[in-house]
SEMAR-194786 format. One record per residue (C-alpha): residue in three letters; x, z, y. Coordinates in steps of 0.001 Angstrom, whole numbers, plus 500000, padded with zeros to 6 digits. Each point is the difference from the previous one (the first is absolute). Layout:
ZAKOL   rest       px       pz       py
ZAKOL    ala        X        Z        Y
...
//
This chain:
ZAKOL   rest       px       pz       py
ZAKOL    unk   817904   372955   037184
ZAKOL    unk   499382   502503   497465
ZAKOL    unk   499907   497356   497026
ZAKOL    unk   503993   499412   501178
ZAKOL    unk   500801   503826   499694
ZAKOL    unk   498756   500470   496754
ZAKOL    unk   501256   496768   498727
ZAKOL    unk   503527   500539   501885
ZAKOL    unk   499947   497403   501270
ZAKOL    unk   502065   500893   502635
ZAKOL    unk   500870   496816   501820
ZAKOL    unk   496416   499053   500014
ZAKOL    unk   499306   503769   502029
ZAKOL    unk   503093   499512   502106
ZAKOL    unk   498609   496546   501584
ZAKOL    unk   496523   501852   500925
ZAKOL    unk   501785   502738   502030
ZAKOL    unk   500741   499640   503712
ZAKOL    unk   503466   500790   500541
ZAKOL    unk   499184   502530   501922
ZAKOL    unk   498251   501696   497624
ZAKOL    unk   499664   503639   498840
ZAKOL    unk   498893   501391   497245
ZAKOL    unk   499865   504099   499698
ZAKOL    unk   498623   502422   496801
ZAKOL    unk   498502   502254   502482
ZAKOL    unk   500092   503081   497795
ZAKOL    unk   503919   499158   498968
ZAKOL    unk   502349   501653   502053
ZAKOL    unk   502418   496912   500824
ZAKOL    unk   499210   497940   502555
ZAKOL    unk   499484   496912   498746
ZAKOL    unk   500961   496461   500125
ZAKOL    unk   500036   497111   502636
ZAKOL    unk   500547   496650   498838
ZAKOL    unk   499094   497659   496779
ZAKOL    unk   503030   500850   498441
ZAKOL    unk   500324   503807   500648
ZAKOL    unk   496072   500373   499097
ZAKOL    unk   500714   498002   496889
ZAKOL    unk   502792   501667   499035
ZAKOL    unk   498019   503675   500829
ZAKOL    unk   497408   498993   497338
ZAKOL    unk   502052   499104   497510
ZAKOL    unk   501508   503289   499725
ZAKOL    unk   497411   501374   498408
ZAKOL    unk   497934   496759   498815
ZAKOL    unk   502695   498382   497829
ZAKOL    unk   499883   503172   497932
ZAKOL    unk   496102   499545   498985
ZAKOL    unk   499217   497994   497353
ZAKOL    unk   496468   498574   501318
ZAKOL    unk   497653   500604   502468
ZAKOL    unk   496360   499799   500027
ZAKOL    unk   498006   499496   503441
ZAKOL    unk   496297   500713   501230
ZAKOL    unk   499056   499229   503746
ZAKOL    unk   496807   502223   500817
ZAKOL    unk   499732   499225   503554
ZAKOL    unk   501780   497681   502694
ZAKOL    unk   498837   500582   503707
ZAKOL    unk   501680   496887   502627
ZAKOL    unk   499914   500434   503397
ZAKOL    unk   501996   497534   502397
ZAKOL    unk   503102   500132   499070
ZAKOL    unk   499661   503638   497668
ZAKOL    unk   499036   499516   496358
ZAKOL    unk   499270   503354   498386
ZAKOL    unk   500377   500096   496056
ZAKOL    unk   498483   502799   497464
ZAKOL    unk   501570   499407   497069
ZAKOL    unk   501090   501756   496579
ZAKOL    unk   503572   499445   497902
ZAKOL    unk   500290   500721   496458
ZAKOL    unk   503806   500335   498974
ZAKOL    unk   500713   499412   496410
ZAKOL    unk   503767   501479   499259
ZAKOL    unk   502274   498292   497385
ZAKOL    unk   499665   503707   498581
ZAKOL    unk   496308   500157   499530
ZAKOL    unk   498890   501700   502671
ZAKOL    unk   497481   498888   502563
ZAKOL    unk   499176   501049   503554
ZAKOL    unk   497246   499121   502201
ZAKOL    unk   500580   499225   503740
ZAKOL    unk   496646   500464   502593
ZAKOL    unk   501740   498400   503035
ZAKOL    unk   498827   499004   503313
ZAKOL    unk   501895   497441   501550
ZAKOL    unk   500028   498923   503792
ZAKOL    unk   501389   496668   500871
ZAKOL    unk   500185   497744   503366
ZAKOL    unk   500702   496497   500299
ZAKOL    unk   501864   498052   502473
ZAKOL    unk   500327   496079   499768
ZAKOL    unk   498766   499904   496370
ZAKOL    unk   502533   502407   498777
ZAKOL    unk   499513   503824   499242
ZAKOL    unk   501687   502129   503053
ZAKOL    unk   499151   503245   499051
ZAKOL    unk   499354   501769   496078
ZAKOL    unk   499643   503461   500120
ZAKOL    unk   498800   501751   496489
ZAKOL    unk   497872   503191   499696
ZAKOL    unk   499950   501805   496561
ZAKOL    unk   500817   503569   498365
ZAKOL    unk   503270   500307   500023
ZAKOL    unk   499159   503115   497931
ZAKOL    unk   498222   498608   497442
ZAKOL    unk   502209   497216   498988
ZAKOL    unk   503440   502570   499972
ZAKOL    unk   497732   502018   497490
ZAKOL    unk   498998   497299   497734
ZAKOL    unk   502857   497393   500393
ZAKOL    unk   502875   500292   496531
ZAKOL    unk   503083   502148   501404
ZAKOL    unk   502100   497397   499375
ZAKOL    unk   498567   497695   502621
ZAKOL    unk   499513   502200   502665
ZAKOL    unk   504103   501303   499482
ZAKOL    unk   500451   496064   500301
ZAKOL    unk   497993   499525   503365
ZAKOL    unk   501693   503073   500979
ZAKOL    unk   503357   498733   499839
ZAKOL    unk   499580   497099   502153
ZAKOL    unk   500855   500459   503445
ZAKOL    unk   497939   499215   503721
ZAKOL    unk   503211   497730   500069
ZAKOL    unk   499398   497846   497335
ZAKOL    unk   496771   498707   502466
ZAKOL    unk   500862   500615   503324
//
């Protein structure tokens, strides 16, 4: 899963999402998306905008169908500045497909370090453009 986000390859992620599935930024005050489209199309707001990604797993923990995933994100910007991501992320699957995604980070943390000009972007997108 996590080698289609950060290669965008978005089709790819689509067909390994139940289409029933929601995702949610917990600390983000929208309420996220249901659906492989609208979930695809939630990421993308802010994920076309980085220039590259780098990704370390520290610690997966599977239990029936829950998989939970410690992981960190490094953003690279087109404008030179990086921002590290500590997430936690919570996933259940149904049928072979992922039926739930929620995300745990600091929202905090990221709106301090992230370049202006990407968070006015993200901020100009709408809950209707992935609901």
């Amino acid at each position: 899963m996590w080698s289609h986000v950060y290669a965008r390859e978005w089709d790819a992620l689509r067909n390994i999402l139940a289409p029933e599935c929601k995702h949610k930024d917990m600390p983000a005050p929208d309420a996220g998306a249901i659906g492989p489209d609208n979930i695809v199309s939630r990421l993308r707001i802010g994920f076309d905008l980085i220039e590259r990604f780098e990704h370390t797993v520290s610690r997966v923990v599977a239990e029936d169908d829950a998989i939970i995933v410690e992981h960190r994100e490094r953003w690279h910007f087109k404008t030179g500045e990086v921002v590290e991501n500590h997430l936690v992320s919570v996933h259940e699957v149904s049928d072979g497909k992922i039926s739930l995604w929620r995300d745990y980070w600091d929202i905090n943390g990221m709106l301090s370090n992230a370049p202006q000009w990407w968070i006015e972007a993200v901020a100009n997108e709408s809950p209707r453009d992935f609901s």
